[in-house]
C-alpha positions as CSV (number, residue, x, y, z in Angstrom):
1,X,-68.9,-91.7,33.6
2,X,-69.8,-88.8,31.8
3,X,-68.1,-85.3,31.3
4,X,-70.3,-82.9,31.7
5,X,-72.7,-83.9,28.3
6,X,-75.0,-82.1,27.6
7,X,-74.0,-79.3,30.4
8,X,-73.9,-76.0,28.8
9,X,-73.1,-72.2,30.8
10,X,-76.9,-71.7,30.8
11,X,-77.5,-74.8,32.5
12,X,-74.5,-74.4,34.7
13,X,-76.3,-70.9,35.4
14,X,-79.0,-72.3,36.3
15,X,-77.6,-74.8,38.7
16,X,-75.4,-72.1,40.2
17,X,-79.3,-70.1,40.8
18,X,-79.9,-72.4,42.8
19,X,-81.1,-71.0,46.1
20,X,-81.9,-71.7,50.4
21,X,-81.9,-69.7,53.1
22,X,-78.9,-69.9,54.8
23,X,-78.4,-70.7,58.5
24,X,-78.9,-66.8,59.6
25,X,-81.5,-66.3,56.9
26,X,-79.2,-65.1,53.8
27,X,-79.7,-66.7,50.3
28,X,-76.9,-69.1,49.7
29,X,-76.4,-70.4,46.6
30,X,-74.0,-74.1,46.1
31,X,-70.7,-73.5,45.1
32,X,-70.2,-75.3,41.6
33,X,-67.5,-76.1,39.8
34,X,-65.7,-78.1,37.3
35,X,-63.2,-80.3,37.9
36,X,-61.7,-83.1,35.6
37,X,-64.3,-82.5,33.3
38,X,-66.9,-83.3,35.7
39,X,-69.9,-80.9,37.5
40,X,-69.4,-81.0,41.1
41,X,-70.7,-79.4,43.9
42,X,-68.9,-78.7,47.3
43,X,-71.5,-79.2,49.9
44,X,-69.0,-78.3,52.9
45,X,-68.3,-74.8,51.9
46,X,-72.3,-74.1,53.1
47,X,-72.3,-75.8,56.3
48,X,-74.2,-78.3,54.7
49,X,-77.1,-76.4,53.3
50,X,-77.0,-78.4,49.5
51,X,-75.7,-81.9,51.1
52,X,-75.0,-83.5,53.8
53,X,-72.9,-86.8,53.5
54,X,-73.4,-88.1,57.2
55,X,-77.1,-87.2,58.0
56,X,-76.0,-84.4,60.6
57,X,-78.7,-82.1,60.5
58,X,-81.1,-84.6,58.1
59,X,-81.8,-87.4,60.1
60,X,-79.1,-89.6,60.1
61,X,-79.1,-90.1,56.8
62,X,-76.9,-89.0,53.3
63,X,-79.2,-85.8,52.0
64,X,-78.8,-83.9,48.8
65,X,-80.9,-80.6,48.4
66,X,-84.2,-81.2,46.6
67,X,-83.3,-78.5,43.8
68,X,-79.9,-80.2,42.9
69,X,-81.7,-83.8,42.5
70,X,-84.3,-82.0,40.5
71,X,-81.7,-80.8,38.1
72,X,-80.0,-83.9,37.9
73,X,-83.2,-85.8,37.0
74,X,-84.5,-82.9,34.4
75,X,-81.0,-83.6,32.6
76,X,-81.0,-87.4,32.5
77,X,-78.5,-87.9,35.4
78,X,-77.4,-88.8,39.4
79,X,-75.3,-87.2,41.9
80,X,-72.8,-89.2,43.4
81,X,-70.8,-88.8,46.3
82,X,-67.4,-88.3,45.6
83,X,-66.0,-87.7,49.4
84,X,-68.2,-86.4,52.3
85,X,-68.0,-82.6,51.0
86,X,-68.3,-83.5,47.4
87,X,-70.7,-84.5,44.5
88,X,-70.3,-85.1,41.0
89,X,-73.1,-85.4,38.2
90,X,-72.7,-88.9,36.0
91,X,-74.8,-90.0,33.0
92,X,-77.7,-92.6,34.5
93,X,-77.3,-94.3,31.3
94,X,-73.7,-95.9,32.4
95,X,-73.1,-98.7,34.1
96,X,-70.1,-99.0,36.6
């Protein structure tokens, strides 16, 4: 598991930058946080716009916004779920 290596407040800027168009059209942004020493992101507080555990509006299946994977790959890691309204970045390099 990792804590937040490597995460620094420009990157978490740039994470936080992130944007979509919201369900009526406004920019929404993902709320992120830190918690534990870990960067997570609460996908319910959007309605789903950055994540969506149960495949709701995506198809049936889990979905994580294209931006957020693209971060987590650029900085060498994964999102995992950590309930259906959370995820938390982890190092790829361990192994559970």
């Amino acid at each position: 598991m990792s804590k937040t290596r490597g995460i620094t407040k420009r990157r978490l800027d740039k994470l936080r930058a992130i944007t979509t168009e919201g369900w009526e059209g406004e920019a929404a942004h993902p709320h992120v946080f830190i918690q534990d020493g870990f960067v997570k992101v609460d996908v319910e507080s959007d309605g789903g716009l950055f994540g969506d555990y149960y495949g709701d509006h995506r198809g049936g299946y889990a979905w994580i916004h294209p931006d957020l994977e693209s971060f987590a790959e650029y900085m060498g890691t994964y999102w995992e779920w950590d309930n259906p309204g959370g995820i938390s970045l982890y190092d790829r390099e361990v192994k559970a």
